[in-house]
C-alpha positions as CSV (number, residue, x, y, z in Angstrom):
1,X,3.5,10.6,6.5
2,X,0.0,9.0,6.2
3,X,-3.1,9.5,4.7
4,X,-3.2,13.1,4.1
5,X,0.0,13.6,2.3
6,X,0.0,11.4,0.5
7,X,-3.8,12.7,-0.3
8,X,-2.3,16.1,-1.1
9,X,0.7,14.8,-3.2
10,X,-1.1,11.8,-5.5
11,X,-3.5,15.1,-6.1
12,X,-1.6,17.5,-7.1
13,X,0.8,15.0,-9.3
14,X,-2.1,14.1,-11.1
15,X,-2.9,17.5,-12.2
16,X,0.9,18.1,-13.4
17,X,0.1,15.5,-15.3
18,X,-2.7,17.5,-16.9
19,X,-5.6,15.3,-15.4
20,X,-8.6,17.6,-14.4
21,X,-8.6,16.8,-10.7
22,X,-10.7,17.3,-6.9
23,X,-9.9,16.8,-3.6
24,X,-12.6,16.2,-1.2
25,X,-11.3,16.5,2.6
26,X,-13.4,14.8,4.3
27,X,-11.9,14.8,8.0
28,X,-13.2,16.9,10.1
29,X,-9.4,17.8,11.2
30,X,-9.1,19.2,7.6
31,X,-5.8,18.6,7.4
32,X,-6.0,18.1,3.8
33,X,-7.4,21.6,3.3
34,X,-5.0,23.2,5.4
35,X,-2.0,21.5,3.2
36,X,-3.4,22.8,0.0
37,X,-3.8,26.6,1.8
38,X,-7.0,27.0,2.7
39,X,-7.0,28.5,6.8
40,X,-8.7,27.3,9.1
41,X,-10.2,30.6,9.8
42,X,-11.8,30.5,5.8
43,X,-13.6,27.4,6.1
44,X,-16.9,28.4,4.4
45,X,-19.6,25.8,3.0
46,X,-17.9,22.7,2.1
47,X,-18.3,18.8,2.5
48,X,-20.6,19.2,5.8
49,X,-22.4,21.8,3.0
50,X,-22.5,18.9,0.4
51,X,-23.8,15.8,2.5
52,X,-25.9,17.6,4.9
53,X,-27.5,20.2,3.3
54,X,-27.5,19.1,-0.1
55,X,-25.2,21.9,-1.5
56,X,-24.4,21.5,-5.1
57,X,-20.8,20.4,-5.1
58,X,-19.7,22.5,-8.3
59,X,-20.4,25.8,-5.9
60,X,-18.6,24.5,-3.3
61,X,-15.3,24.1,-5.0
62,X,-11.9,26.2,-4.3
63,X,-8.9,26.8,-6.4
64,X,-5.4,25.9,-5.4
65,X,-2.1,27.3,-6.2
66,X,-1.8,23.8,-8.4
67,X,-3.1,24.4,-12.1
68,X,-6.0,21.4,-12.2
69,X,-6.8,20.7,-9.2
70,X,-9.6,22.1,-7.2
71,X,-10.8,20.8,-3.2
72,X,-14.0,21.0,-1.8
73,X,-12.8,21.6,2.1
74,X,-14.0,20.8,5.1
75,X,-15.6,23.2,6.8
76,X,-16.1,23.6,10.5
77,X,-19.3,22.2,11.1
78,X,-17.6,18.3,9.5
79,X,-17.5,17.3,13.1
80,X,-21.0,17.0,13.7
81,X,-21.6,15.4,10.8
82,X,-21.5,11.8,12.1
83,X,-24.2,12.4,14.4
84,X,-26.5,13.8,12.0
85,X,-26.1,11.0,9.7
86,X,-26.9,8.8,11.9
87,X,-30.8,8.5,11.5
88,X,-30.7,9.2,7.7
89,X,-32.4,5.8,6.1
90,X,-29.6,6.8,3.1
91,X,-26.7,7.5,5.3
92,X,-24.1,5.8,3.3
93,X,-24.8,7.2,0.3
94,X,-24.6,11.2,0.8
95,X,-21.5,11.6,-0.9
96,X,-22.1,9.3,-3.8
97,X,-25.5,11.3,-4.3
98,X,-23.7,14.2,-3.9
99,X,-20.7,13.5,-6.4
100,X,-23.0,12.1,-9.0
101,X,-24.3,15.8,-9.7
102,X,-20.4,16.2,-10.9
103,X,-20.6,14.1,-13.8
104,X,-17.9,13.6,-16.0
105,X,-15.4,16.9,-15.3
106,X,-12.8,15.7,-13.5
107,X,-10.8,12.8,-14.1
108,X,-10.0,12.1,-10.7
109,X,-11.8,12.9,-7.8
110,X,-9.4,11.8,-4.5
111,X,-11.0,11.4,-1.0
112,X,-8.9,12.0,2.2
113,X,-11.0,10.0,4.8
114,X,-11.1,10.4,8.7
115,X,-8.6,8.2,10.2
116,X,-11.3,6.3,11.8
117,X,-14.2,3.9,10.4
118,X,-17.3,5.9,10.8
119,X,-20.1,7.0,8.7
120,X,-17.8,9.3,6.8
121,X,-15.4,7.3,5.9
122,X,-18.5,4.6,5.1
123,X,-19.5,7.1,2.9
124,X,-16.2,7.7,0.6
125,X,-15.9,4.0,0.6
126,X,-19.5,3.9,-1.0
127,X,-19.1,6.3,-3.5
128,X,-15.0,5.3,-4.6
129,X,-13.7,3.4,-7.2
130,X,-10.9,1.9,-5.1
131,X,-9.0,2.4,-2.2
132,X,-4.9,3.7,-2.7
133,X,-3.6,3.0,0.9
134,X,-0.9,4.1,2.9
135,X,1.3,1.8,4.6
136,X,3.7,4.0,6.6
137,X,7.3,1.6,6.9
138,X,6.9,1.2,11.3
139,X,6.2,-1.8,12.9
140,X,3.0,-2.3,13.6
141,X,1.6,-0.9,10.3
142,X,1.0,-4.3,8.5
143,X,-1.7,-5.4,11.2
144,X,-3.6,-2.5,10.6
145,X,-4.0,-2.6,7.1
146,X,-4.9,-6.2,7.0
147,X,-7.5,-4.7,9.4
148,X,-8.3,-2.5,7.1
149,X,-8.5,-5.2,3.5
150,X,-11.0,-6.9,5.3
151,X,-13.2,-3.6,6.2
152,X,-12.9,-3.2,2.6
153,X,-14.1,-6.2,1.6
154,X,-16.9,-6.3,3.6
155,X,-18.1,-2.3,1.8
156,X,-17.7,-4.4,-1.5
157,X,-20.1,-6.8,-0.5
158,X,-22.7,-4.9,1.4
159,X,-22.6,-1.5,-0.6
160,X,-20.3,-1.1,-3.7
161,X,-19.8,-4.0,-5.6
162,X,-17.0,-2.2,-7.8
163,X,-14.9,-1.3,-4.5
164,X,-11.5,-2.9,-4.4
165,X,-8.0,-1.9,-3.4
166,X,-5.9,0.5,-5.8
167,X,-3.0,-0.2,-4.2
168,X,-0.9,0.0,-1.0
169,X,2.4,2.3,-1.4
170,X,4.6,2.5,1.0
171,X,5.8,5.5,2.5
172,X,8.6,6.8,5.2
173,X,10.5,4.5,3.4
174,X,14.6,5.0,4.6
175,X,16.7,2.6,3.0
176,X,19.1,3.1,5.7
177,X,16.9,1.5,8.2
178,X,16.4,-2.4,8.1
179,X,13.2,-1.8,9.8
180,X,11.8,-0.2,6.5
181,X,13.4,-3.0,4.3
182,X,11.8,-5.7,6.3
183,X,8.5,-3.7,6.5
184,X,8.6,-3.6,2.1
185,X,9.6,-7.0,2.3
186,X,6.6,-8.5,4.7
187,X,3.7,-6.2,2.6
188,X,5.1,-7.7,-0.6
189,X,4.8,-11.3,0.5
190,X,1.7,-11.1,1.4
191,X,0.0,-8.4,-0.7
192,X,1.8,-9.3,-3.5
193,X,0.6,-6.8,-6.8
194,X,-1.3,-4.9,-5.1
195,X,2.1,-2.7,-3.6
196,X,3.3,-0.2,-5.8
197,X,6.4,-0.1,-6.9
198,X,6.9,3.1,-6.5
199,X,8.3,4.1,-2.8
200,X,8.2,7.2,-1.1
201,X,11.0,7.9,1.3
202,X,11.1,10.5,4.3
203,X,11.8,13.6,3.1
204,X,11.6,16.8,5.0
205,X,10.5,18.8,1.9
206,X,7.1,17.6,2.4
207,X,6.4,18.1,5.6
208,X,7.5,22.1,5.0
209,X,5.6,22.2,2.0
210,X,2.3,21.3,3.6
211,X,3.1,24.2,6.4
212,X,3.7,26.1,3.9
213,X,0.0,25.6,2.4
214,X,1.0,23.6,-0.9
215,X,2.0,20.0,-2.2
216,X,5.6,19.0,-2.4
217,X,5.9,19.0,-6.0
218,X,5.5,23.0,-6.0
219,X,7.5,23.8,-2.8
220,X,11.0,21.9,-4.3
221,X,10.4,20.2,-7.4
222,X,13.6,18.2,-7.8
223,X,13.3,16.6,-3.9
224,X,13.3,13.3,-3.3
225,X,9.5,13.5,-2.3
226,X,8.0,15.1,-5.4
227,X,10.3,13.2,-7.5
228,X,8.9,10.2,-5.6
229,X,5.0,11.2,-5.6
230,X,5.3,12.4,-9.2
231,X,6.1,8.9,-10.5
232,X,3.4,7.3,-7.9
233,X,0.9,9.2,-10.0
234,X,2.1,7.9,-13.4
235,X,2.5,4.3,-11.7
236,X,-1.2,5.1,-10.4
237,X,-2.6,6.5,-13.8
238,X,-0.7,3.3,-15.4
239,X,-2.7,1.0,-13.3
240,X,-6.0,2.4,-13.1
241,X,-6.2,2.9,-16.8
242,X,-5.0,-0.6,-17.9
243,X,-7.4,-1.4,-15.1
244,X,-10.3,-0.3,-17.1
245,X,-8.9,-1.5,-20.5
């Protein structure tokens, strides 16, 4: 439980919440598409669309079965999108050009990244806000996100000044294992505030619902997941807007 649900989840809470929000999947996988119901099979235009030929985002846009939120997906040409970024003088900045056009309709536009750092991810990294990261309670999961604070860092200084870690919320969380305890223990040591509080804990439910083509929070409302991701989005909303206080 990684990137993608969690992606998915944060999104669609944040619209029961009655925040206008969008999705962008931005992996060529489109994993994130897929979880909110949109088949492989019915990839038309979408983020390839956006960042390489310069489609206007707002036509781009699908409904889900979740009231408020909308995803632009990624269609099946995403793939070779890395290469063809690669002699652009403006490569970084195709998605923040892209989202710009947007203006001021949504209230929260989420991101779900490759699960590599390439010119894709570079480019949601240029055009975000901050950074809500996953920290998945296994052992060597702490090594890679201090990996990836300090490619963060290093975005902030070279492209987007106003960059900076969200948070880090930690998820497959099973209280019965001491692995998970000592895991939430470690992160909080040494990222201190910048964990949530909010944990979210395996739960089958949300692995069915994204088979099923839909976030957690619809497929069983009162499981453990969607109880969980529902109050990461009011612990999220909390913090970004006392944030911008």
């Amino acid at each position: 439980m990684g990137k993608t649900t969690t992606a998915i989840n944060v999104a669609a809470a944040l619209a029961g919440l009655g925040h206008a929000v969008l999705l962008i999947d931005l992996d060529p996988q489109g994993n994130a598409s897929t979880g909110l119901g949109v088949a492989y099979e019915d990839r038309r235009a979408g983020t390839y669309a956006m960042m390489i030929d310069g489609a206007e985002p707002a036509g781009l846009m699908r409904e889900t079965d979740i009231a408020g939120l909308k995803v632009i997906a990624a269609d099946n040409d995403l793939a070779g999108a890395e290469i063809e970024l690669v002699a652009d003088d403006g490569r970084e900045h195709r998605l923040n050009e892209a989202l710009v056009k947007l203006g001021a309709q949504f209230d929260y536009i989420l991101i779900d990244c490759p699960p590599s750092l390439g010119l894709l991810t570079l480019n949601a990294l240029v055009a975000a806000d901050g950074v809500l990261v996953p920290l998945q309670c296994e052992f060597f999961a702490l090594e890679g996100i201090s990996q990836l604070t300090r490619t963060v860092e290093r975005v902030r200084r070279a492209f987007n000044q106003k960059l900076a870690i969200t948070g880090i919320v930690l998820t497959m969380f099973d209280r019965r294992n001491n692995l998970s305890e000592l895991v939430a223990e470690d992160a909080r040591g040494f990222f201190k505030g910048q964990v949530m509080d909010t944990l979210i804990p395996r739960n089958i439910r949300i692995s069915e619902a994204q088979s099923h083509g839909t976030a957690v929070m619809r497929y069983d409302a009162k499981s453990s997941g969607a109880v969980a991701y529902n109050a990461l989005a009011e612990e999220l909303h909390t913090r970004i807007t006392k944030g911008k206080a």
